[in-house]
PyMOL Python script that loads the backbone (N, CA, C, O; Angstrom):
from pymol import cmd

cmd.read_pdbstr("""\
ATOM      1  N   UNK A   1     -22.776   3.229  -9.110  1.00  0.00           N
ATOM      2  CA  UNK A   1     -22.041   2.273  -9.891  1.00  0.00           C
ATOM      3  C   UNK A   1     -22.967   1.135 -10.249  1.00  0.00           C
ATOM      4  O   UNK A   1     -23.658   0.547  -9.416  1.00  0.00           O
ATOM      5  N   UNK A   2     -22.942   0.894 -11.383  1.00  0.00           N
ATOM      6  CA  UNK A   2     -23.557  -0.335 -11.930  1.00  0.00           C
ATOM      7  C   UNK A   2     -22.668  -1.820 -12.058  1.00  0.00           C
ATOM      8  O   UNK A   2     -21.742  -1.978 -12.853  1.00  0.00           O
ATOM      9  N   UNK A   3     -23.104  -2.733 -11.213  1.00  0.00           N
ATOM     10  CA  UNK A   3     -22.182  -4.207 -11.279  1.00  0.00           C
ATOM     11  C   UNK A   3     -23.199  -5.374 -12.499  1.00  0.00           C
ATOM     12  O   UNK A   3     -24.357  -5.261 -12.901  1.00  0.00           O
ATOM     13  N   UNK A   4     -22.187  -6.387 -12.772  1.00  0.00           N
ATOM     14  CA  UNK A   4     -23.340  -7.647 -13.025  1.00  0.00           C
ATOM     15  C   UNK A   4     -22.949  -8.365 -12.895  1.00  0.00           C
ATOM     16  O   UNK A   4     -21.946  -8.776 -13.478  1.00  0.00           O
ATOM     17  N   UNK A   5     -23.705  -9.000 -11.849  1.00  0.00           N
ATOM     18  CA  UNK A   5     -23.811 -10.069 -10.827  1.00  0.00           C
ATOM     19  C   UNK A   5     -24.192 -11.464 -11.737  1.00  0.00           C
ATOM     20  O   UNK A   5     -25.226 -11.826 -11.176  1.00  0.00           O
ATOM     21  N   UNK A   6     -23.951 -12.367 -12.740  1.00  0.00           N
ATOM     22  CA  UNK A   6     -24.442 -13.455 -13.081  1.00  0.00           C
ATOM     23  C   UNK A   6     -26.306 -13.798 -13.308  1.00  0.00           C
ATOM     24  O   UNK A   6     -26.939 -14.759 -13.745  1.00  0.00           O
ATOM     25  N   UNK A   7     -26.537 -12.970 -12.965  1.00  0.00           N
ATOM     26  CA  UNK A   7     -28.192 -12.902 -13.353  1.00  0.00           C
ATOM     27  C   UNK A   7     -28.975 -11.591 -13.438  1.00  0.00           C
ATOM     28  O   UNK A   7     -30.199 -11.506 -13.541  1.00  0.00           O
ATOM     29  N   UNK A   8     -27.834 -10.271 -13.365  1.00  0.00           N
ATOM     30  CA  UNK A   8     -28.563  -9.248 -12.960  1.00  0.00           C
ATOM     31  C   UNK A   8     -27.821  -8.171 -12.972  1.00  0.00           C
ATOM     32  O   UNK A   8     -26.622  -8.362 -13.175  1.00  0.00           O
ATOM     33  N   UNK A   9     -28.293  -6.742 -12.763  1.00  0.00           N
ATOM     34  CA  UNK A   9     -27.124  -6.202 -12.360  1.00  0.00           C
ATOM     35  C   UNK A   9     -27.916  -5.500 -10.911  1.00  0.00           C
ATOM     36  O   UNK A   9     -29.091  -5.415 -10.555  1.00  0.00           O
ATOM     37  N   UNK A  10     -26.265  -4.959 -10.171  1.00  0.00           N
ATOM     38  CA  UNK A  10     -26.573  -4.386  -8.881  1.00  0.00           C
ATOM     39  C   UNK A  10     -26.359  -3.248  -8.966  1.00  0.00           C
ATOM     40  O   UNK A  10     -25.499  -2.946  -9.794  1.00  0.00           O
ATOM     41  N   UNK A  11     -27.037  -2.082  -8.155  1.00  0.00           N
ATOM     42  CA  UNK A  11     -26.647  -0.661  -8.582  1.00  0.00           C
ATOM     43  C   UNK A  11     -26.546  -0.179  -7.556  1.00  0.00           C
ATOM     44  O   UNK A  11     -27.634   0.044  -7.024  1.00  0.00           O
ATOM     45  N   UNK A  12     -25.224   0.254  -6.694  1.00  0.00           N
ATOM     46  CA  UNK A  12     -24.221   0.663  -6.005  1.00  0.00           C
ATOM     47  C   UNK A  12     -24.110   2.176  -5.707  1.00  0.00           C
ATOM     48  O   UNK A  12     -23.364   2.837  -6.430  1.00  0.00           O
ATOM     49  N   UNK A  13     -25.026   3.002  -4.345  1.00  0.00           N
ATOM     50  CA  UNK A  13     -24.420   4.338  -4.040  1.00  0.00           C
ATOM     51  C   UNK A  13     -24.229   4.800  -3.296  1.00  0.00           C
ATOM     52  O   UNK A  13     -24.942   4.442  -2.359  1.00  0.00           O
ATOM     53  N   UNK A  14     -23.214   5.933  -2.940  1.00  0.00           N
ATOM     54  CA  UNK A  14     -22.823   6.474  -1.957  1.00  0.00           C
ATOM     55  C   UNK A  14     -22.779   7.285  -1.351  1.00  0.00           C
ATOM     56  O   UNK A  14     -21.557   7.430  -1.301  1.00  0.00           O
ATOM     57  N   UNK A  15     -23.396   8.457  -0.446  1.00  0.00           N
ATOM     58  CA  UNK A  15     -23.399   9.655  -0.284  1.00  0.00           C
ATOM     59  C   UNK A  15     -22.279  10.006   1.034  1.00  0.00           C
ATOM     60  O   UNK A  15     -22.368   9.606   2.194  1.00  0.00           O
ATOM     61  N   UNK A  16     -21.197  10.902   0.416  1.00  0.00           N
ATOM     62  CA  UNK A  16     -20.702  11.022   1.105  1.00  0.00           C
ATOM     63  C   UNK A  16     -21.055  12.826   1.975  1.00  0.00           C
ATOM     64  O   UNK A  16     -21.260  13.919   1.446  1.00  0.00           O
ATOM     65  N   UNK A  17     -20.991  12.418   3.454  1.00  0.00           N
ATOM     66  CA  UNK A  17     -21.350  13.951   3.807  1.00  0.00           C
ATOM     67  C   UNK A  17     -20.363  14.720   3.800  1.00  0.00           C
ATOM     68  O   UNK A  17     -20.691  15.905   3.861  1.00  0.00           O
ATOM     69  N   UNK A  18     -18.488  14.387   3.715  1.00  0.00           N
ATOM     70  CA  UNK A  18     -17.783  14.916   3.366  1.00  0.00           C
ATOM     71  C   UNK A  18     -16.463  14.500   2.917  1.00  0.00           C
ATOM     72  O   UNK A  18     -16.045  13.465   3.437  1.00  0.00           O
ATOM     73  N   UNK A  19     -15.740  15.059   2.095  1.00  0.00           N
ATOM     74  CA  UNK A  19     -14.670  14.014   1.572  1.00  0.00           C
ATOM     75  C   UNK A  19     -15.002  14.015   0.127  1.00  0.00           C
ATOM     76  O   UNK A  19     -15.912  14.606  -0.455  1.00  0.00           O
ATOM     77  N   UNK A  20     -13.940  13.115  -0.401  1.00  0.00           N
ATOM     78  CA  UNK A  20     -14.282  12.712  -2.312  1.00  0.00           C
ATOM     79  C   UNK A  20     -13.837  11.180  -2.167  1.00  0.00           C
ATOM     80  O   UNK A  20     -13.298  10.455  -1.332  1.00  0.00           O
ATOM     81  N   UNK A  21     -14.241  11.123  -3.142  1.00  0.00           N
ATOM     82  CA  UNK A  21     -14.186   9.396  -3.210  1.00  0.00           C
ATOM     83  C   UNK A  21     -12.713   9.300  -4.728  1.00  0.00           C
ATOM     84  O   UNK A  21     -12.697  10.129  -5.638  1.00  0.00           O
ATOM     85  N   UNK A  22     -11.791   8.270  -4.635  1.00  0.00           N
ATOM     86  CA  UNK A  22     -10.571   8.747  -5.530  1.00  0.00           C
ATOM     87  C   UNK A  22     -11.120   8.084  -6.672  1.00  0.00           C
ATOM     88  O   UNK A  22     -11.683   7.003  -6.505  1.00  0.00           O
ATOM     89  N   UNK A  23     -11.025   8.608  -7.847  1.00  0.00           N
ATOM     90  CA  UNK A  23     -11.504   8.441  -9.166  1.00  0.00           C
ATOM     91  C   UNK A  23     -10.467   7.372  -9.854  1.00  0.00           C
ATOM     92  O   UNK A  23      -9.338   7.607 -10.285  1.00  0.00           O
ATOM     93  N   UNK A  24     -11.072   6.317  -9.833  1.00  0.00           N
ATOM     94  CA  UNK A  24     -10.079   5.474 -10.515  1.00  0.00           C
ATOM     95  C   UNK A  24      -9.997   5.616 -12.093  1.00  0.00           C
ATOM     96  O   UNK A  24     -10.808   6.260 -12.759  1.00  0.00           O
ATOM     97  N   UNK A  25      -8.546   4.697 -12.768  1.00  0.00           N
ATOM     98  CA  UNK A  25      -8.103   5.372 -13.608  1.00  0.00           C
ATOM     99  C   UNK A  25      -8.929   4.623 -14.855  1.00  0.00           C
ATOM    100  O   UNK A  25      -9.543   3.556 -14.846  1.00  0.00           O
ATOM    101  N   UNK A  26      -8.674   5.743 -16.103  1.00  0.00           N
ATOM    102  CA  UNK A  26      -9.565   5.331 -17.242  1.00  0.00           C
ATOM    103  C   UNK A  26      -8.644   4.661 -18.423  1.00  0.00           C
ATOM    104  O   UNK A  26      -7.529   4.965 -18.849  1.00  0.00           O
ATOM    105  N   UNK A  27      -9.623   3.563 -18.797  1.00  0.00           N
ATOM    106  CA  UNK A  27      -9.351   2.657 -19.783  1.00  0.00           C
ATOM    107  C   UNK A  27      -9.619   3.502 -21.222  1.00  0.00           C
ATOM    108  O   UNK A  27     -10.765   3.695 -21.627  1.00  0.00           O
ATOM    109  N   UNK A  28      -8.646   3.894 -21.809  1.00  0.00           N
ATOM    110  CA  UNK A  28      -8.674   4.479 -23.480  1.00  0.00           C
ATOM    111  C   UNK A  28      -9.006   3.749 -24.240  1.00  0.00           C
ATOM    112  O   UNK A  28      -9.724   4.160 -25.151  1.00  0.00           O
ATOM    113  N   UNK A  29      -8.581   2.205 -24.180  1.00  0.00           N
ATOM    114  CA  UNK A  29      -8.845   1.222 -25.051  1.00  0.00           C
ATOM    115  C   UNK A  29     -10.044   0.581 -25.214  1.00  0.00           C
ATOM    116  O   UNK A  29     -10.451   0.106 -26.274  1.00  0.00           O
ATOM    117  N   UNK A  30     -10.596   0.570 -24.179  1.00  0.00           N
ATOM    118  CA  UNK A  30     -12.508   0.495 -23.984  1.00  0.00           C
ATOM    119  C   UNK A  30     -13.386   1.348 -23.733  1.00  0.00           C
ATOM    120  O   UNK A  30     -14.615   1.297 -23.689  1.00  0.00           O
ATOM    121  N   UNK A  31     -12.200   2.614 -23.474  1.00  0.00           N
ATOM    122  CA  UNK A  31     -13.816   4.101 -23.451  1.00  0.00           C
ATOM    123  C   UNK A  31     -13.962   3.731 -21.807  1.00  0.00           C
ATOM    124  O   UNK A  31     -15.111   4.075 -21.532  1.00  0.00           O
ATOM    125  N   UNK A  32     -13.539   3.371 -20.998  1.00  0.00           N
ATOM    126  CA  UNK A  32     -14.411   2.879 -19.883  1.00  0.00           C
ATOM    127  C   UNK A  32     -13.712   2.989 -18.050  1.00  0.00           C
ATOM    128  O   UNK A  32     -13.092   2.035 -17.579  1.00  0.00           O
ATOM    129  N   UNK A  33     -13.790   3.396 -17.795  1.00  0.00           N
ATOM    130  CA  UNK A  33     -13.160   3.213 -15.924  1.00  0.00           C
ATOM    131  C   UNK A  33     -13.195   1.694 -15.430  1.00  0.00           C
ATOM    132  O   UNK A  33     -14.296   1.329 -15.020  1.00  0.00           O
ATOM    133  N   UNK A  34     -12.406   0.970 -15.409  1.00  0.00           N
ATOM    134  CA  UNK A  34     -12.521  -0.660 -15.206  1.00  0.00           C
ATOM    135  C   UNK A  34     -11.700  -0.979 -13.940  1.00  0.00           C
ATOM    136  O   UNK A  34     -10.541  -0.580 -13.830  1.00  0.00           O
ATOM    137  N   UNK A  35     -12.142  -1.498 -13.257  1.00  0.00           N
ATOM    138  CA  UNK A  35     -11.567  -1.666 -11.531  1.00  0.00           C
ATOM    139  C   UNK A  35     -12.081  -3.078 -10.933  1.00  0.00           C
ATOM    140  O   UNK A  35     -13.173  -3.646 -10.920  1.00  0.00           O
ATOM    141  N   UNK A  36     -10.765  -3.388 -10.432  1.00  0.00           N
ATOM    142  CA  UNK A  36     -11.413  -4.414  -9.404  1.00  0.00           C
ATOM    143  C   UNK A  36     -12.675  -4.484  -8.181  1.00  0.00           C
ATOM    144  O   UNK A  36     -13.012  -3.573  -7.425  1.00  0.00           O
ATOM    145  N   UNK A  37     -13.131  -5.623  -8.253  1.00  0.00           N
ATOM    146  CA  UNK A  37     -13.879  -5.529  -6.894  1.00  0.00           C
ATOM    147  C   UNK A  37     -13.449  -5.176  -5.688  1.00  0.00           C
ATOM    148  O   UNK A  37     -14.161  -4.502  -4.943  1.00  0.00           O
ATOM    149  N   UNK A  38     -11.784  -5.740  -5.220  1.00  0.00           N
ATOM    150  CA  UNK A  38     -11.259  -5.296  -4.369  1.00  0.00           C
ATOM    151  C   UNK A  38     -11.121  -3.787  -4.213  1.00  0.00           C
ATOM    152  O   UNK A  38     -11.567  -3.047  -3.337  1.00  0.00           O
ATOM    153  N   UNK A  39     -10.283  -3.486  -5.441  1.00  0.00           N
ATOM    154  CA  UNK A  39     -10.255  -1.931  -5.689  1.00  0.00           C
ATOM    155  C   UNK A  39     -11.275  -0.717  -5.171  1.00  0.00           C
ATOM    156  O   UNK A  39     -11.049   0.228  -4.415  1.00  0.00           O
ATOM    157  N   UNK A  40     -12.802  -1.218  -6.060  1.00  0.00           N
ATOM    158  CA  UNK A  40     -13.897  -0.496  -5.631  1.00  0.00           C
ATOM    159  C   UNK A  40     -14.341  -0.629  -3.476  1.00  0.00           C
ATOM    160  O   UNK A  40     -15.036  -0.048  -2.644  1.00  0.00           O
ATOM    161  N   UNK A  41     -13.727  -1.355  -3.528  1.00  0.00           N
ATOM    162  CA  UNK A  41     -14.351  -1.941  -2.054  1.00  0.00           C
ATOM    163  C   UNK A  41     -13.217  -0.827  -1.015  1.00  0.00           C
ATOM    164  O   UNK A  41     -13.656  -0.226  -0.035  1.00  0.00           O
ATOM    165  N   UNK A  42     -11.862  -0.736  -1.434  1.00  0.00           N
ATOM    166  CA  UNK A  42     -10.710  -0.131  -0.906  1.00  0.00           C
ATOM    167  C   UNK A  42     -11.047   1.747  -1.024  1.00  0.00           C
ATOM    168  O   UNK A  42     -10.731   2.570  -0.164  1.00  0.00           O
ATOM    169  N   UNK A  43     -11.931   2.107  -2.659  1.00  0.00           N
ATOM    170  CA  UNK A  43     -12.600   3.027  -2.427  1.00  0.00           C
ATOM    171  C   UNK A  43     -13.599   3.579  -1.868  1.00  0.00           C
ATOM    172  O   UNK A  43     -13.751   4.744  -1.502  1.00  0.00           O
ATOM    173  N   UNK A  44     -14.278   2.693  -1.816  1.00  0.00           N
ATOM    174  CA  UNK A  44     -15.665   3.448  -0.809  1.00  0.00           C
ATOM    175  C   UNK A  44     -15.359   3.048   0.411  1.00  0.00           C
ATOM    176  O   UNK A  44     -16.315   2.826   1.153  1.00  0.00           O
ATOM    177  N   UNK A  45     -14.078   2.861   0.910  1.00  0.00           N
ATOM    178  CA  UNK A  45     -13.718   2.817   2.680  1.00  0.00           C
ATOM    179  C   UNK A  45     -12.554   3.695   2.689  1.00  0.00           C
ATOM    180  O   UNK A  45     -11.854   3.610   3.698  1.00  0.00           O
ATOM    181  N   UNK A  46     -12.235   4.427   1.888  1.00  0.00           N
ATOM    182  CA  UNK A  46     -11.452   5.705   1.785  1.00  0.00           C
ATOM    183  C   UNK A  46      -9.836   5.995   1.612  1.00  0.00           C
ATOM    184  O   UNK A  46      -9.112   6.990   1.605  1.00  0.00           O
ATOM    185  N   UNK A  47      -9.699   4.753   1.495  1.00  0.00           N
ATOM    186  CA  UNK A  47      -8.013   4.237   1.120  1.00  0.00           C
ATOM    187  C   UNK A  47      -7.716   4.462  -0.501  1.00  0.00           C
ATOM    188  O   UNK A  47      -8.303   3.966  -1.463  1.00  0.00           O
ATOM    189  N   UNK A  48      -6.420   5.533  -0.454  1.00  0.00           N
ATOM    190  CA  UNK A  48      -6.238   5.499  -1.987  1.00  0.00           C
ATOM    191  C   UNK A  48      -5.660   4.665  -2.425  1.00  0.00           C
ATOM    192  O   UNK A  48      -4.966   4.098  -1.582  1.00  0.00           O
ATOM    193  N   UNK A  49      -5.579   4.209  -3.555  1.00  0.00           N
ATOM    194  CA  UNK A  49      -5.225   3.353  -3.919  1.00  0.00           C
ATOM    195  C   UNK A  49      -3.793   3.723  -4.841  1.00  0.00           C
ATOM    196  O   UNK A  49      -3.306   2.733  -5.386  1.00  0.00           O
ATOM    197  N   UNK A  50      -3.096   4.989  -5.065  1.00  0.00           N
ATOM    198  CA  UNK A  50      -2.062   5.632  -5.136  1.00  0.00           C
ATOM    199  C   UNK A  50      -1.040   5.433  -4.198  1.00  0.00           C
ATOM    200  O   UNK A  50       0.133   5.554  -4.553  1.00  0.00           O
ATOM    201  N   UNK A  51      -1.402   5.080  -2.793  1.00  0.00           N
ATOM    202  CA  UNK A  51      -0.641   4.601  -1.431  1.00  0.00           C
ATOM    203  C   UNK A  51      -0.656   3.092  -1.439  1.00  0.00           C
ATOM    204  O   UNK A  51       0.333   2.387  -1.642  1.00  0.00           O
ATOM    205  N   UNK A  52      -1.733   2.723  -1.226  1.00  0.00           N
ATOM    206  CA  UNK A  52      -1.640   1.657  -0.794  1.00  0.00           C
ATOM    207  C   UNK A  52      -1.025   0.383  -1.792  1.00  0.00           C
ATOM    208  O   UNK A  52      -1.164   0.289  -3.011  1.00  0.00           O
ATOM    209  N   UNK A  53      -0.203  -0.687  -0.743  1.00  0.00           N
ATOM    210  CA  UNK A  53       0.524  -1.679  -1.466  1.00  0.00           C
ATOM    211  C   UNK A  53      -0.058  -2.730  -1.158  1.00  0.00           C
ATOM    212  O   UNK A  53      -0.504  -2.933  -0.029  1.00  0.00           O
ATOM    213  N   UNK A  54      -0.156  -3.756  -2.366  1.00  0.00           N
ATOM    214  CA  UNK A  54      -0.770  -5.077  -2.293  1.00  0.00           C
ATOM    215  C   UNK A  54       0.212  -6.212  -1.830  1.00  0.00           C
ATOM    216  O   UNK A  54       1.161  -6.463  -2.573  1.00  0.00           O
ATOM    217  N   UNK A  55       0.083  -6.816  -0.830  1.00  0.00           N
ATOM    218  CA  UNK A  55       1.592  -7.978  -0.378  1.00  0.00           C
ATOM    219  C   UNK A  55       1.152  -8.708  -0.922  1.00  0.00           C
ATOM    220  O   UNK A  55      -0.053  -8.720  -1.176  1.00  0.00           O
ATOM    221  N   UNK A  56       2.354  -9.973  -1.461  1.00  0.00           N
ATOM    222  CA  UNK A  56       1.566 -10.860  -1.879  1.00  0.00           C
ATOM    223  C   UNK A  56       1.456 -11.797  -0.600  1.00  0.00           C
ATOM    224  O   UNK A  56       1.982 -11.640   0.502  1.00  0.00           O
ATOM    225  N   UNK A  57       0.404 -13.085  -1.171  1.00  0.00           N
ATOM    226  CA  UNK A  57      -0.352 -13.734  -0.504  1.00  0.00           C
ATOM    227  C   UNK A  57      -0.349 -15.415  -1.096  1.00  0.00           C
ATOM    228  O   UNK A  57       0.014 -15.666  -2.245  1.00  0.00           O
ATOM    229  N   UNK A  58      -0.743 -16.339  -0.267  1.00  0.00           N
ATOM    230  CA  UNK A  58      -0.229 -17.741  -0.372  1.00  0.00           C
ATOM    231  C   UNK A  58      -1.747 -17.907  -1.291  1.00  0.00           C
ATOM    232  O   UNK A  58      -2.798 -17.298  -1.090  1.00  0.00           O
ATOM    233  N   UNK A  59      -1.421 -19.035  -2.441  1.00  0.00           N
ATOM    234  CA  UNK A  59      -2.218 -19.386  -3.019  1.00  0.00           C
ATOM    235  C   UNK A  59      -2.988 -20.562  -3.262  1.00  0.00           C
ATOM    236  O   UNK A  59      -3.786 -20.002  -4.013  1.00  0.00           O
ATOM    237  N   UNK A  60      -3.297 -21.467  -3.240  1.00  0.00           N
ATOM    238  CA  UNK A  60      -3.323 -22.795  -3.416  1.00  0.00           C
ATOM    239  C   UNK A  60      -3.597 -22.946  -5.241  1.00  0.00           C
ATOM    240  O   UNK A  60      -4.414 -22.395  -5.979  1.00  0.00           O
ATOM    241  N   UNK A  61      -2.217 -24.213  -5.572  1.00  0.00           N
ATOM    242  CA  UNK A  61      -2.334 -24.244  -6.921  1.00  0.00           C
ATOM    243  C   UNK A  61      -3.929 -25.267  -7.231  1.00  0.00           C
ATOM    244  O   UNK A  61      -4.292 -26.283  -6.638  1.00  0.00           O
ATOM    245  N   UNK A  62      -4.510 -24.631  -8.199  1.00  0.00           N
ATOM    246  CA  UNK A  62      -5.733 -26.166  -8.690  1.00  0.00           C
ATOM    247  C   UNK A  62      -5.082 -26.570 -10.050  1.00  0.00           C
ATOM    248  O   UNK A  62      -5.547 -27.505 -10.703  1.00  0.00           O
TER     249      UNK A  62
END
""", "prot")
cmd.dss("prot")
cmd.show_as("cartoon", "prot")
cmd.util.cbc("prot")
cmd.orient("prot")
């Protein structure tokens, strides 16, 4: 995976010795697979993201 980091980009890989990693879903409107950081982070630790629920969480207004 290719990121960009504010000055750069980072290039992100994984070898898994067994298992699949879940293919997140594709953007038609940009040609493109577009995912959160959280998201990507929830994938490469093996949690689908088809299951899993986001609670919400306290915010502070600025």
């Amino acid at each position: 995976m290719l990121r960009w980091d504010t000055d750069g980009f980072i290039l992100y890989q994984k070898r898994l010795e067994e298992g699949t990693f879940e293919v997140p879903r594709f953007n038609p409107s940009t040609g493109a697979y577009e995912l959160s950081w959280k998201s990507f982070f929830l994938i490469m630790q093996g949690v689908s993201l088809r299951s899993a629920k986001c609670r919400k969480r306290f915010r502070l207004k600025s």
